[in-house]
C-alpha positions as MATLAB code, in Angstrom:
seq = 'XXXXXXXXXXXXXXXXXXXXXXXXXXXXXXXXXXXXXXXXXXXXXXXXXXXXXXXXXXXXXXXXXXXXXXXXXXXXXXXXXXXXXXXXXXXXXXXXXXXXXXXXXXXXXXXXXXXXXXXXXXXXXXXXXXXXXXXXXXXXXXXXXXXXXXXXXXXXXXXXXXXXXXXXXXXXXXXXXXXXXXXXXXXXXXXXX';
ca = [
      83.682  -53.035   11.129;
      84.988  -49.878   12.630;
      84.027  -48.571   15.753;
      80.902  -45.873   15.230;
      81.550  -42.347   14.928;
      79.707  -40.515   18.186;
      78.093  -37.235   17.690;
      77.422  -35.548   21.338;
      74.952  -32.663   21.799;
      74.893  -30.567   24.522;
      72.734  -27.919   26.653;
      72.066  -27.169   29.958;
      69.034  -29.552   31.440;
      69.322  -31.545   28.197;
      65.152  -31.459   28.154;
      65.125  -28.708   24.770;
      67.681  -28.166   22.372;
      70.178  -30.584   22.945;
      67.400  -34.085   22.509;
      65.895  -31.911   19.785;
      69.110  -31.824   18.140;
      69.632  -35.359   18.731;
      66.561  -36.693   17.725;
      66.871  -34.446   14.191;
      70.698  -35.124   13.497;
      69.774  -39.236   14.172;
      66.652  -39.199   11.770;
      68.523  -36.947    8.735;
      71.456  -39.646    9.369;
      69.302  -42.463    8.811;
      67.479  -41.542    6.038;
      70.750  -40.398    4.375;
      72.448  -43.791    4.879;
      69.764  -46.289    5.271;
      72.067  -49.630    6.498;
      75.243  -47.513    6.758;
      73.243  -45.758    9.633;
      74.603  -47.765   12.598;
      78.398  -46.026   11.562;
      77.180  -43.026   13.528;
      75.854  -42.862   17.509;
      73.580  -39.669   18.200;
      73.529  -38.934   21.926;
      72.904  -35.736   24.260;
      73.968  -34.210   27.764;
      73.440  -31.765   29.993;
      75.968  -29.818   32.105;
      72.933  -29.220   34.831;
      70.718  -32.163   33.243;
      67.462  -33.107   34.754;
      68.235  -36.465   35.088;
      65.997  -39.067   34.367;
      63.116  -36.422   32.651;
      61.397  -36.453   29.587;
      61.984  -33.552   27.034;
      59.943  -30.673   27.953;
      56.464  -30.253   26.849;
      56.985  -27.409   24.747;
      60.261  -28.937   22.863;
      58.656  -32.219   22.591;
      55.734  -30.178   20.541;
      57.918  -28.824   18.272;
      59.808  -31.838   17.373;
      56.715  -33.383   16.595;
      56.062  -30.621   14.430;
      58.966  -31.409   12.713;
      57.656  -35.056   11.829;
      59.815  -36.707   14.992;
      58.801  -38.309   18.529;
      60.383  -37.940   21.930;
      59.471  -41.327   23.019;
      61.510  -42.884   25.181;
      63.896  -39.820   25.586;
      65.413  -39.462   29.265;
      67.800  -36.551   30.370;
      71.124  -37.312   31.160;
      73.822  -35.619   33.162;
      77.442  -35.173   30.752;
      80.610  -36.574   32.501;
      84.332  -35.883   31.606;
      83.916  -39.724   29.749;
      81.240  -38.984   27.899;
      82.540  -35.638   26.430;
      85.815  -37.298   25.567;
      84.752  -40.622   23.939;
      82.673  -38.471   21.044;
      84.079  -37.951   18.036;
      82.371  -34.843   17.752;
      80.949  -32.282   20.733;
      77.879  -29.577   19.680;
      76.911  -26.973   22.287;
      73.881  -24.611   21.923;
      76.103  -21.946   23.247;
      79.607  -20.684   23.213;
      79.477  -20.940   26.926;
      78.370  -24.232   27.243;
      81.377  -25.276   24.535;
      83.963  -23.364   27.434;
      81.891  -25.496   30.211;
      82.131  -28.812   28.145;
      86.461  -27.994   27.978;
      86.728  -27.279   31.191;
      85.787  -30.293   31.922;
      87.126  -32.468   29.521;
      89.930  -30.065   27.630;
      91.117  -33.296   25.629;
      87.853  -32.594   23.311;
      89.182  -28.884   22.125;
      89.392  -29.818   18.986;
      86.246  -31.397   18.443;
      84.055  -29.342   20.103;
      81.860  -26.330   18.412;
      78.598  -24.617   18.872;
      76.260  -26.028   16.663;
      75.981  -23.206   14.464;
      79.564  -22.829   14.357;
      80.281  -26.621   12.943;
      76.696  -26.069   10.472;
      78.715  -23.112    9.403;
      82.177  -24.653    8.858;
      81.070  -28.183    7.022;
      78.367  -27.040    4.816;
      79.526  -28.459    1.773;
      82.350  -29.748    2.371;
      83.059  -33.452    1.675;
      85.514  -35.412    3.999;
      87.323  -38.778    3.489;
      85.726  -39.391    6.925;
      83.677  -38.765   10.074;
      87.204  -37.881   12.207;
      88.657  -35.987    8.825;
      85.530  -34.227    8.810;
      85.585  -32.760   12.422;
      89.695  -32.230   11.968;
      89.303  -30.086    8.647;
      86.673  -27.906   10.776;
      89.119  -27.384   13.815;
      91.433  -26.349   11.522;
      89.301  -23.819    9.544;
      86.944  -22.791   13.321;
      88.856  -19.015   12.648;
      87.271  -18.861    9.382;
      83.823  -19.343   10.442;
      81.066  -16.616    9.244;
      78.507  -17.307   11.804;
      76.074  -14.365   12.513;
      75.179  -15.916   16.109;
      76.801  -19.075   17.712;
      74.329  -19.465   20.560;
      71.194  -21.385   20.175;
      69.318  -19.352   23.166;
      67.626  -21.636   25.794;
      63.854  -21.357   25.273;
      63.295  -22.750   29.084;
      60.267  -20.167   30.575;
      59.544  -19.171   26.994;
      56.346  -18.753   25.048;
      55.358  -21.311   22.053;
      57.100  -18.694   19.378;
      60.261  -18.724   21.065;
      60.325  -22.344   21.202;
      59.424  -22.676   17.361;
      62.410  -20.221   16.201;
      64.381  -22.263   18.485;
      63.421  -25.585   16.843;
      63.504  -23.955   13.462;
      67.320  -22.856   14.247;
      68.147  -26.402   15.416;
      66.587  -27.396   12.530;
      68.602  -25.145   10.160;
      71.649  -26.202   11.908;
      71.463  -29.852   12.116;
      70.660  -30.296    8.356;
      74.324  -29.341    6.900;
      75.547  -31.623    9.212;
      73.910  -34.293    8.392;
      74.513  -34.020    4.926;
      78.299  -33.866    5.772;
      78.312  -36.739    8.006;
      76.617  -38.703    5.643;
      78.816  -38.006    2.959;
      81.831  -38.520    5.205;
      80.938  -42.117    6.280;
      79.559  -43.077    2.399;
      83.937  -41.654    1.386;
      84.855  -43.841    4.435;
      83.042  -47.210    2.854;
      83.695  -46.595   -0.425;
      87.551  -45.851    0.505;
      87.168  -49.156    2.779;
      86.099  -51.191   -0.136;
      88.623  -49.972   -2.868;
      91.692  -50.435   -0.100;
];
């Protein structure tokens, strides 16, 4: 069996929108692809994380809203490894994606905002995971995004946080249904080879 595919978000503290993120992207995956589910890792950083803390209060709420838990989630600091072993880097912020390079510039070509990727694989269909995140780096100047940045709700009120999550939201669904259609082509091309 092939080594999974890893899907990296990242944020600043990694306590709001990048475990949001992860915690949506790993659910869609698995209930797209049922046993096939363990093809894909879903993990998340921060470039100043809180390390060691639970998702914030306010994120937390909101991805229970959205019918997920935060159990069990711990912050984690991103390192120059990390960043380069993922098949595929997502920043909330066009910033964070120049932070993320500098870093680890190896990954250019498979990082993108989060928007930016939602924008540049919705429905497209990809032989798999690693064609999927190639065809995008080679299209990135053709993306029609209206904002790339996810802004950091940190200090906000309960409606900022909810647009937030609903953006996240909006953003991680596309890409789960391209992932999941990239590693269903990968089996099936497995099995007829």
């Amino acid at each position: 069996m092939p080594e999974p595919f890893t899907v990296l978000f990242v944020c600043i503290g990694n306590v709001c929108r990048s475990p949001l993120a992860e915690r949506l992207l790993r659910e869609r995956l698995r209930e797209q692809l049922g046993e096939l589910g363990d093809a894909v890792v879903v993990e998340s950083a921060g470039t100043r994380a809180m390390a060691g803390r639970p998702m914030d209060a306010m994120a937390a709420e909101e991805l229970g809203r959205l019918g997920l838990t935060n159990e069990d989630f711990r912050a984690r600091q991103l390192t120059e490894r990390t960043a380069n072993d993922a098949g595929l880097v997502l920043t909330a912020t066009k910033e964070l994606r120049s932070r993320v390079l500098e870093d680890a510039p190896g990954a250019l070509r498979r990082a993108f905002t989060i928007t930016e990727f939602a924008a540049l694989v919705d429905g497209v269909s990809a032989g798999s995971p690693r064609e999927l995140v190639a065809d995008a780096a080679q299209r990135r100047s053709l993306a029609q995004v209206e904002d790339y940045d996810v802004p950091d709700p940190i200090g906000a009120g309960p409606e900022v946080h909810r647009q937030v999550a609903d953006l996240i939201d909006a953003s991680v669904t596309p890409v789960a249904v391209a992932i999941a259609t990239s590693v269903r082509n990968a089996q099936d091309g497995a099995r007829t080879a």
